[in-house]
C-alpha positions in Angstrom: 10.1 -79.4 -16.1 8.3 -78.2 -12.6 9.7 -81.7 -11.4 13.0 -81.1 -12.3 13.1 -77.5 -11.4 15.4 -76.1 -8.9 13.1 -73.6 -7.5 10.6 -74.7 -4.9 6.9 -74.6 -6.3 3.7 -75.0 -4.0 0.5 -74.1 -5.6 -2.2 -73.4 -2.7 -6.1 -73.7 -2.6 -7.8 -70.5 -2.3 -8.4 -71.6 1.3 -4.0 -71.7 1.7 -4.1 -75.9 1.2 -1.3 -77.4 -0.3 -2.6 -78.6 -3.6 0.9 -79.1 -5.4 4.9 -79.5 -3.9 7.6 -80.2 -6.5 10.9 -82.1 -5.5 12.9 -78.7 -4.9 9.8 -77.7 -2.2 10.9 -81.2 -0.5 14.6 -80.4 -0.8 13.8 -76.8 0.3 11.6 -76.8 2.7 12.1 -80.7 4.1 8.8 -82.1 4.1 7.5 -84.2 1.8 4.9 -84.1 -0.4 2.8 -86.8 1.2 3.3 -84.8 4.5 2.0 -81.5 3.2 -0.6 -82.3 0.6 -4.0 -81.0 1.6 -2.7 -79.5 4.9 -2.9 -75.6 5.7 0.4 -74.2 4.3 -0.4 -71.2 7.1 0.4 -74.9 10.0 3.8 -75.2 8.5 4.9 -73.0 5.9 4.6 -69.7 7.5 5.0 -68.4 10.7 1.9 -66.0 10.4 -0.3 -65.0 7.5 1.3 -62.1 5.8 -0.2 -59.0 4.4 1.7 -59.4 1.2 -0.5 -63.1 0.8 -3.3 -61.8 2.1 -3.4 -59.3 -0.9 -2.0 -61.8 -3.2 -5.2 -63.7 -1.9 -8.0 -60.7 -2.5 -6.5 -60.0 -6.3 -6.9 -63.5 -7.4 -10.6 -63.5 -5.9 -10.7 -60.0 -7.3 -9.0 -60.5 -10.5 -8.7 -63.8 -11.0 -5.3 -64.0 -11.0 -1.5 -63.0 -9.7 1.9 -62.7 -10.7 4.8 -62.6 -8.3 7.3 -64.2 -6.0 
């Protein structure tokens, strides 16, 4: 199902590497997944680190997990 999803999915590290990029991320987002696996999604993805990830970040250290978009 998360390969023939529609939505982009990218599951990062706790250090913000790309660990997972469906089909829809390639379609998406235009890189493949051999281009992005293992690289810092903070290079590509986004044009800065945001505070909204960087709390996203501290909850799952904190909490052990997240839930959002």
């Amino acid at each position: 199902l998360i390969d023939i999803t529609q939505d982009a999915i990218c599951v990062l590290s706790l250090e913000g590497r790309v660990e997972f990029w469906n089909p829809a991320a390639e379609k998406l987002y235009g890189w493949t997944r051999a281009e992005v696996m293992g690289r810092s999604a903070d290079d590509f993805l986004f044009g800065r680190v945001s505070t909204e990830l960087l709390k996203a970040r501290a909850e799952v250290l904190e909490r052990g997990s997240w839930s959002g978009e």
